[in-house]
N, C-alpha and C positions, 0 to 999 in steps of 0.2 A: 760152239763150245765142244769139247773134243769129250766122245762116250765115257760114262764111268766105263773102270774097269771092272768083270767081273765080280773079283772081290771085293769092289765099293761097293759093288749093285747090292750083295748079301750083307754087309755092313749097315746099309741105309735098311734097307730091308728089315733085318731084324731088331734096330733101334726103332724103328716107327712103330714094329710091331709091339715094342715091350711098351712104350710110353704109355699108350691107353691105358694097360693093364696095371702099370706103377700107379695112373694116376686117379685110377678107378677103386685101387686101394687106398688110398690117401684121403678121398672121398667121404671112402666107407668108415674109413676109421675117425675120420673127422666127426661124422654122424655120430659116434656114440662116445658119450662124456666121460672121460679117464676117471680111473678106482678114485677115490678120496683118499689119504694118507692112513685117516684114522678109521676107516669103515675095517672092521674085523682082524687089522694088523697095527702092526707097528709104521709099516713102508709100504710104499707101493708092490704090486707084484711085478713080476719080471716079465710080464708080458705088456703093462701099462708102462714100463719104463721105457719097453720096446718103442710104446707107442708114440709116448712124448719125444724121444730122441728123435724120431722120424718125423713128427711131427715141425719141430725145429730146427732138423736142417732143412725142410721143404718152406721154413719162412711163414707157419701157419700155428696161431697162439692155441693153447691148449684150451679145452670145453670148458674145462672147470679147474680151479687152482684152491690151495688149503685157505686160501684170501678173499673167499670171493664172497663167504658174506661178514666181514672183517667191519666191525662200528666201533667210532673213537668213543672215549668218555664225553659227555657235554663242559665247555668250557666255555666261559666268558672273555672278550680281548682285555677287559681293564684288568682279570684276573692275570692275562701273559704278563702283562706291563708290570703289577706290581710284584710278581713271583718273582722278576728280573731286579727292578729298583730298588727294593726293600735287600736286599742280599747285598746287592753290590755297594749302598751305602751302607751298609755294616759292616762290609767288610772295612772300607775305606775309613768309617770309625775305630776299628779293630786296629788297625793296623796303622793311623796315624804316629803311634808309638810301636815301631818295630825295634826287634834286637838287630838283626840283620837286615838290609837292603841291598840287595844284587842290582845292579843294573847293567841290562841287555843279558838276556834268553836264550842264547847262543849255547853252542857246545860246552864250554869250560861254565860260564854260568849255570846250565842246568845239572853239569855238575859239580858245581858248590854247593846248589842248594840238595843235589841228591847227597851227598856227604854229612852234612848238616841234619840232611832230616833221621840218616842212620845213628850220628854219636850225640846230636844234641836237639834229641825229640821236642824239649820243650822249651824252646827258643820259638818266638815268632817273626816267620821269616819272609817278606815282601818282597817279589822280583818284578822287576818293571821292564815290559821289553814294547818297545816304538813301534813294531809292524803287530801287524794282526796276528800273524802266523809266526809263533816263538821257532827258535832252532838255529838261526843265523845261517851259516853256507854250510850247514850240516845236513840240510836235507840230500847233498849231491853231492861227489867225491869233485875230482877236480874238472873245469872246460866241460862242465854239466855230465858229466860220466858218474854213472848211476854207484856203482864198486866205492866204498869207503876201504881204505887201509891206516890199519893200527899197528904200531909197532910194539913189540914185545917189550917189556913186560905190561904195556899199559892194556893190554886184551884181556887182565883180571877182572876191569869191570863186565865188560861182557861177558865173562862166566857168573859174574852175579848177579848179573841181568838175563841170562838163558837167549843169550841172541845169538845164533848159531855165525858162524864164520869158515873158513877154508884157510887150511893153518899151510902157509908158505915159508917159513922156517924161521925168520928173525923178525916176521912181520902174518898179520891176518889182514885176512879180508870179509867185509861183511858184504854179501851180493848186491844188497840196496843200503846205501846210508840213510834212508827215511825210517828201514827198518831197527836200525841201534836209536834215530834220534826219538822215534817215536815212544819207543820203549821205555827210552829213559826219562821222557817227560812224562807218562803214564806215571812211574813209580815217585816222582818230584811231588806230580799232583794230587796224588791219593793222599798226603799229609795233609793232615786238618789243619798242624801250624806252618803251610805254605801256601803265600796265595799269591798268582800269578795280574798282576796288571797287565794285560798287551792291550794295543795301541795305546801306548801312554809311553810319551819320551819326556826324557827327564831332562829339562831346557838348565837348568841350574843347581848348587850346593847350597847347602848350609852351611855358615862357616861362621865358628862361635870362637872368641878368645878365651885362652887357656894357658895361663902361665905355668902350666903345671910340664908342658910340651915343651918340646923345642920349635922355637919358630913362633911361640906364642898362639897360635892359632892352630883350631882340631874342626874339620868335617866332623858334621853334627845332623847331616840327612841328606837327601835331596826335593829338589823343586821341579813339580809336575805340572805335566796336562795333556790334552788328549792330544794325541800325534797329529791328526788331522787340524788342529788350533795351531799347535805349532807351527806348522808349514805354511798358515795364513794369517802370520801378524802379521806383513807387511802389507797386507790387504784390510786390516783392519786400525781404527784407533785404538783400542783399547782390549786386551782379552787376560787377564790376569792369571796367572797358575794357580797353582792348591802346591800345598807342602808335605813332607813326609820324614819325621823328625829318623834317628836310627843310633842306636850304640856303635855302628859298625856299617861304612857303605864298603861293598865288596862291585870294584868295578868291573866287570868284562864286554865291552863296548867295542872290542877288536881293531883293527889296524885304521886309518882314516879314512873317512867320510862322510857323505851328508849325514850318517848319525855315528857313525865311526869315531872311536875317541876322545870320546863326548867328555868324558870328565879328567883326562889331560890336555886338552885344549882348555879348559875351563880353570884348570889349576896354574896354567901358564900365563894366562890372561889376569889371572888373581898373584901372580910371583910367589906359588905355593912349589913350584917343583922344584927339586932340590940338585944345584948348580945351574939354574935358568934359565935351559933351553931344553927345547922338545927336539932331538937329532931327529925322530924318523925312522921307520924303523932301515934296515937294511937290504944288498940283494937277497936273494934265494940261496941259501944251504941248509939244507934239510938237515944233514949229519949234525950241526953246529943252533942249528935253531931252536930246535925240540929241546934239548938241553938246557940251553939258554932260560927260555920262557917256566920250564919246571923249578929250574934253579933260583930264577930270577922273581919268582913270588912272592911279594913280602906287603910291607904297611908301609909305601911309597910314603905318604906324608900323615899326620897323624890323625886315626879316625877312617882312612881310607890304605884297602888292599887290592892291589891289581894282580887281576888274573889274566891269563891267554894273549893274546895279539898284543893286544890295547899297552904290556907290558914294553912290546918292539917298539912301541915308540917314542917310550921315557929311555929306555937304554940303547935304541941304537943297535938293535939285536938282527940279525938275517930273519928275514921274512921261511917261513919254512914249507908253503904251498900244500898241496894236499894229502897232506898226513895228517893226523888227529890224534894223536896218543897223548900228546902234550895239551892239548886243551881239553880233555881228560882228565891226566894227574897234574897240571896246575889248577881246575879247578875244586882236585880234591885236594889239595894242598891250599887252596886258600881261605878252607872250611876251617880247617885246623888255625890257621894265623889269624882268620876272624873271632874265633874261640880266644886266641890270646887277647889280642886287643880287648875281648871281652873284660877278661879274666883282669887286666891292667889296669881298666876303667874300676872294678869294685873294688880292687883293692884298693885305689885311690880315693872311693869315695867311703870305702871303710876308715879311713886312718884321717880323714876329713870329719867324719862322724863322731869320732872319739877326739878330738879339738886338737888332731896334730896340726901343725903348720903345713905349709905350702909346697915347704921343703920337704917337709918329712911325707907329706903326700906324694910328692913326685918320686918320690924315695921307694915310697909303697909300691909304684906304678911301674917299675921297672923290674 
């Protein structure tokens, strides 16, 4: 091997020399147990911070932490079970007469129901979303890229939601889309009258006759069960849903899928959709999509309002890829259109009430 040079000699030389003494201190300091947080301050001192920092880059746990003599309450397991059980079928009694039913948790659904719970507090309002984890492809902007963009004007809600963004001129960008969906489910779920089902996919409608409608026939709820049951009837003989009556289903189930537009596949299978086929939706134009889908939000057939994607595939619209503005303000626009629908249904059973006719009911309803 060919001699260090000089200057390597002193180089080695003087690393060798320091190591001891680094790690002689590291030692030392190890020996003696960092301040406590709360012993005579607020915070650690600036010499104990010294020491944790150093401490943790050397890959060595600190003495003592504010946790370390940290005792839970005493609990019982049958206590977990029934703190869980007892709520969840309350709810599911609560809410077997909902006003509103959203189905699927997605973007434009969580905001229908964040709409909902701003103008019409005391409505109760049931959202049913099939995976565990609510938010649909909102946790990720597009091909898993982390960056959500919102086009202008729709970046209103995020100013009343306090989610910071990077203003690019006809459009924003939020740095992580987990950080707008998360938010916006935070404030969905703080309402006492919204209550979220996940893992529950909604295999079916209600579908009640009404000659008060056109078509004779009005959705009248949806039919559940747990996600995981669903995906294994055909493993089983028999596993039967549960029901969930509703004034108003508000669908946002998104473009198709294994649970993707779950209830226009359902109304096409039933000859509820209106001129009788499901086109699909379109290719990709953004410019022409977002538009579409905001404009395109209404009470497809009666008793049911499509919001977001799930829209592209009753009309036929361009698929509009990863922008989000429109499943935004289509689901705050179908807060509003569920509110009519509402508002349709009493007057109809007002004018029922006082012993109008059928006619004069449907009268009422329009």
């Amino acid at each position: 091997m060919a001699a260090l040079s000089t200057a390597a000699q002193r180089r080695l030389a003087s690393s060798s020399a320091a190591g001891p003494r680094r790690g002689a201190r590291l030692v030392a300091r190890v020996a003696e147990p960092l301040a406590q947080p709360n012993s005579g301050s607020s915070s650690f001192s600036s010499s104990s911070a010294a020491d944790a920092s150093l401490l943790a880059r050397a890959g060595l746990p600190p003495t003592t932490t504010p946790y370390d003599d940290f005792k839970f309450a005493p609990i019982r397991e049958a206590a977990v079970s029934r703190a869980m059980t007892r709520r969840y079928f309350r709810d599911l009694d609560e809410f077997a007469e909902s006003d509103v039913v959203i189905v699927g948790a997605g973007s434009a659904g969580l905001a229908c129901a964040y709409e909902l719970g701003k103008v019409a507090p005391h409505l109760k309002i049931a959202m049913m979303e099939q995976s565990v984890a609510p938010g649909g492809g909102a946790w990720l902007g597009g091909q898993l890229f982390s960056a959500m963009v919102v086009r202008k004007p729709a970046h209103l809600m995020l100013d009343e939601l306090e989610v910071p963004y990077e203003d690019d001129g006809d459009y924003v960008v939020v740095r992580h889309a987990a950080l707008l969906t998360s938010t916006l489910m935070s404030h969905v779920l703080k309402n006492p009258n919204v209550k979220l089902f996940n893992a529950v996919a909604v295999e079916d409608l209600i579908v009640k006759p009404d000659d008060t409608v056109a078509g004779g026939r009005r959705v009248a709820g949806v039919v559940t069960n747990w996600s995981l049951v669903a995906q294994a009837h055909g493993t089983q003989s028999c596993m039967d849903p549960n029901v969930m009556e509703a004034g108003v289903v508000v669908s946002a189930c998104g473009h198709d899928g294994p649970f993707g537009a779950t209830s226009v596949k359902r109304l096409a299978r039933l000859g509820m959709v209106p001129g009788g086929e499901v086109p699909g939706m379109g290719a990709l134009d953004m410019e022409a999509a977002e538009g579409a889908i905001v404009g395109g939000t209404r009470e497809v057939v009666p008793g049911m309002v499509l919001t977001g994607m799930e829209l592209a595939e009753v009309d036929g619209s361009p698929r509009m890829g990863p922008t989000f503005g429109a499943m935004i303000v289509s689901g705050r626009r179908a807060a509003h259109v569920a509110l009519a629908v509402l508002e349709k249904k009493r007057r109809a059973a007002a004018a029922a009430a006082k012993g109008g006719s059928t006619v004069e009911a449907a009268a009422a309803a329009l």
